[in-house]
C-alpha positions in Angstrom: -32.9 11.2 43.0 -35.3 13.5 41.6 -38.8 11.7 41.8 -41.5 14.8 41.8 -41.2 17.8 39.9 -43.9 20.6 39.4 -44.9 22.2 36.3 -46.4 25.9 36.4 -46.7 27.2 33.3 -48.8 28.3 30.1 -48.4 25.9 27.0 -47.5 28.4 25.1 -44.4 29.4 27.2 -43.1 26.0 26.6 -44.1 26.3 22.5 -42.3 28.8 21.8 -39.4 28.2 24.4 -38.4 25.3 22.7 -39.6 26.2 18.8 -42.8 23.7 18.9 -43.7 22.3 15.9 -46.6 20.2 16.4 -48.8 20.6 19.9 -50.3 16.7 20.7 -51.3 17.3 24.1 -54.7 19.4 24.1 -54.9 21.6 27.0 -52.4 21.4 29.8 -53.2 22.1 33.8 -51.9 25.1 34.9 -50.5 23.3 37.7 -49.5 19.8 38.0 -47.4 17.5 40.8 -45.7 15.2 38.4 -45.0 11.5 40.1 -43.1 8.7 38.8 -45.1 6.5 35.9 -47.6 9.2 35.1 -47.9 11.0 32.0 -46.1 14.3 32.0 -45.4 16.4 28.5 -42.3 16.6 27.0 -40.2 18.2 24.0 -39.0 15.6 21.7 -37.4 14.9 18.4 -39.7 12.1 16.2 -38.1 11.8 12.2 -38.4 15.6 11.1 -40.4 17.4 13.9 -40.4 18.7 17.4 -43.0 17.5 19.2 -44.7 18.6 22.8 -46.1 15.0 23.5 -47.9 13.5 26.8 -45.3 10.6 27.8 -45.3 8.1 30.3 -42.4 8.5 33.4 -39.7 5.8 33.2 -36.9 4.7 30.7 -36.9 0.6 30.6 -34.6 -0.8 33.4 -31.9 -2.8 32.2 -32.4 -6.2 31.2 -29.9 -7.5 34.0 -32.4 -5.5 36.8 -35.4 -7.5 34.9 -33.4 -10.9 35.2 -32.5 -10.5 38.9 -36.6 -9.4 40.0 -37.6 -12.2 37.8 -35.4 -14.7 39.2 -36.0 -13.8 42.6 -39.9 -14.7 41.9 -39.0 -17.6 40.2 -37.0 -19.0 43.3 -39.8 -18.2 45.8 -42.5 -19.7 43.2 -40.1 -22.8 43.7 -39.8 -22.8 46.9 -43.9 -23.4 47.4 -43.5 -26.1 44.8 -44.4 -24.1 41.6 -43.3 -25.2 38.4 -42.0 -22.2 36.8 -41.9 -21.2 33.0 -38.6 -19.0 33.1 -38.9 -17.3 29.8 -43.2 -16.3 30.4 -42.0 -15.3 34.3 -39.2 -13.0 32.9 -41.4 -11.6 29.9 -44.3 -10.7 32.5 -42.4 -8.7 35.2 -42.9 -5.7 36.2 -41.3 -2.9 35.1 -42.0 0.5 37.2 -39.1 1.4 35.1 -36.2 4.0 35.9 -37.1 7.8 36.3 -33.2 9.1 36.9 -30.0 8.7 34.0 -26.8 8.8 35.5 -24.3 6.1 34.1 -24.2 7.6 30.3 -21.0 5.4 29.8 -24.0 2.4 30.5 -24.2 0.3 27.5 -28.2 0.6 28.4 -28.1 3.7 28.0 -26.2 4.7 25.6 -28.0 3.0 22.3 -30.9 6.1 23.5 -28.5 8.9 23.3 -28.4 9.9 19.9 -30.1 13.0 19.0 -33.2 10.7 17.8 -34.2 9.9 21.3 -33.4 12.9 22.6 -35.8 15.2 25.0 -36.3 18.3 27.1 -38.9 18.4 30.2 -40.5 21.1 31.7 -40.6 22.6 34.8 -41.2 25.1 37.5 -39.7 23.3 39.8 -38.1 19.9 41.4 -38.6 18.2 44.9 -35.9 16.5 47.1 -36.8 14.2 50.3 -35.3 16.5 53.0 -34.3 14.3 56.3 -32.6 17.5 58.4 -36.4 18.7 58.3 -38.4 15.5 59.7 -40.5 15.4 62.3 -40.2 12.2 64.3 -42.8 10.0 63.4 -43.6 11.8 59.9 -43.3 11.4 56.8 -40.0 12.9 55.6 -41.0 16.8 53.6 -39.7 17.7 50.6 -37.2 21.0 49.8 -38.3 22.3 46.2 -35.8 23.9 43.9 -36.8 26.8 41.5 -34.7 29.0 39.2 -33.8 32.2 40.5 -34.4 34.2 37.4 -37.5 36.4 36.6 -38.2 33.6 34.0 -39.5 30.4 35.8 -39.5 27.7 33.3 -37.2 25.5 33.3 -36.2 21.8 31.1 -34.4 18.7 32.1 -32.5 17.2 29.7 -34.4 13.8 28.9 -34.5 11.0 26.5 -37.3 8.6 25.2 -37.8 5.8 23.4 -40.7 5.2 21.2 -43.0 1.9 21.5 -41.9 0.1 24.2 -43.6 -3.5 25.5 -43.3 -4.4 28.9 -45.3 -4.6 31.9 -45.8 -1.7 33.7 -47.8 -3.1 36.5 -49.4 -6.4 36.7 -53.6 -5.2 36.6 -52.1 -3.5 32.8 -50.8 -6.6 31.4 -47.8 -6.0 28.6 -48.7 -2.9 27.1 -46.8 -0.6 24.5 -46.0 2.6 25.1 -43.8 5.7 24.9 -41.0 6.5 27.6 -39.0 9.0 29.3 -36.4 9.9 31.9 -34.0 12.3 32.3 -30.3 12.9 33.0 -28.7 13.7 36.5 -25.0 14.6 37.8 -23.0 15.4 40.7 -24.9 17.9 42.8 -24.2 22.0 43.3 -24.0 23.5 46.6 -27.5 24.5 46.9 -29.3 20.8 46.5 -26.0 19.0 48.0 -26.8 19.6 51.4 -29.8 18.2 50.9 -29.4 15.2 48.6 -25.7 14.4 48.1 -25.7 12.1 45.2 -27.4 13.9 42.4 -29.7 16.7 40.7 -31.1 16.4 37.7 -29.6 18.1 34.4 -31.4 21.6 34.3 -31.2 23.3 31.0 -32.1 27.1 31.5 -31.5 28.9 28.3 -33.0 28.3 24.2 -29.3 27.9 23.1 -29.0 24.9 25.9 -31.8 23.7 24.8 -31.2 23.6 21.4 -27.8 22.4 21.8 -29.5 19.5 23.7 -31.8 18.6 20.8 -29.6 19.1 17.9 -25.8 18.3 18.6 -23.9 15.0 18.8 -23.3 13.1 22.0 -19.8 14.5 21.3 -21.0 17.8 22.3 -23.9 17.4 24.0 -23.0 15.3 27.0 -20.8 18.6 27.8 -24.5 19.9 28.8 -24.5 16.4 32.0 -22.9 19.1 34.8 -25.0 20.6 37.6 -26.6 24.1 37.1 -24.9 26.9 38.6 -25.5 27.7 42.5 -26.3 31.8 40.9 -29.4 30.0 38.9 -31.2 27.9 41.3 -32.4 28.4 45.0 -34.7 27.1 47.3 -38.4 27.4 47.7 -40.9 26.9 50.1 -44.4 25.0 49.0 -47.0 23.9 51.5 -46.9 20.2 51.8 -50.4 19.6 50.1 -52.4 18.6 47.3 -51.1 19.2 43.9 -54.5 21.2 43.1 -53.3 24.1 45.6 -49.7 23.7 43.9 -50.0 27.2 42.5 -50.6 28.9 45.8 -47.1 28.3 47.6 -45.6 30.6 48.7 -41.5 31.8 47.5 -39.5 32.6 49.5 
């Protein structure tokens, strides 16, 4: 599950990449770690324009994830002798939300797959915990992923959903907000040997992109299928601060 990805790129790159019509972000780093829950730009559609927009990290988790966490607390609040007010308990918890799509069949999911919450990401390139690489005692180190063509920019195809109350994390309170995540699958042969389960849904070209704005989920879930092993390959970055992102080294 893809939970760090690195954008390296110039704004207008992405612009005209994806056919930008209105620019809300101001200026953009020219190199950023992006983490779970933090603000990172994306492409979307909002009523007749196509938006680069600063958006917060994390599609609402499902209400039955929200009833489980909030009954658990409830029970231990019990257990000390708490009287508990279900319905506040269950409106108040936290909600780090979900970073990674998978189940599109989901009945969560699929009231945000319309073209109307549809998104694209950018990217340079995405990080994967690599165990076959740690050092007993450490922290596990990541194996990046970049595109192999002369063109580095990359988009994974997201979704969003506009003015959403929950509660992030407790010091915020409920707060309402724009969201994203975006879409994984079955992984190719260059990130399976490292994370079995999933990659994300890389789009690499303007028609994919487009296709991924525009079409119906008829056609556009066609686009949910890993990126070919001839696009992608595996990069080395220095494990260090995001700052000195743009001086790794490729291999």
């Amino acid at each position: 599950m893809c939970n760090l990805y690195n954008l390296t790129t110039n704004q207008q790159a992405i612009r005209d990449f994806v056919s930008v019509t209105h620019d809300l972000v101001g200026n953009l780093e020219p190199s950023v770690d992006i983490y779970p829950d933090r603000f990172a730009p994306i492409i979307r559609n909002n009523e007749d324009r196509r938006e680069l927009a600063m958006v917060r990290w994390g599609m609402p988790s499902s209400s039955k994830a929200q009833l489980e966490a909030a009954t658990k607390r409830a029970d231990k609040l019990r257990a000390k002798g708490k009287e508990v007010d279900f319905d506040e308990l269950l409106k108040m918890e936290p909600d780090g939300g979900t970073t990674n799509v998978r189940n599109t069949s989901s009945k969560h999911w699929k009231r945000w797959l319309g073209v109307e919450n549809r998104c694209v990401v950018p990217l340079t390139r995405f990080a994967e915990p690599d165990p076959a690489n740690k050092v007993e005692g450490g922290r596990t180190p990541n194996a990046w992923f970049a595109s192999i063509s002369d063109e580095p920019l990359m988009f994974f195809a997201g979704i969003w959903v506009k003015d959403w109350t929950s509660v992030r994390k407790i010091k915020e309170g409920l707060i309402t907000i724009d969201l994203f995540a975006f879409l994984t699958t079955e992984p190719n042969s260059i990130v399976a040997p490292i994370h079995q389960k999933a990659m994300p849904v890389l789009l690499t070209t303007k028609a994919e992109v487009h296709a991924w704005l525009i079409e119906p989920w008829s056609e556009a879930h066609a686009l949910q299928r890993p990126l070919s092993d001839n696009k992608l390959k595996i990069v080395q970055v220095a494990d260090r601060a995001s700052s000195d992102a743009s001086e790794a080294l490729l291999l």
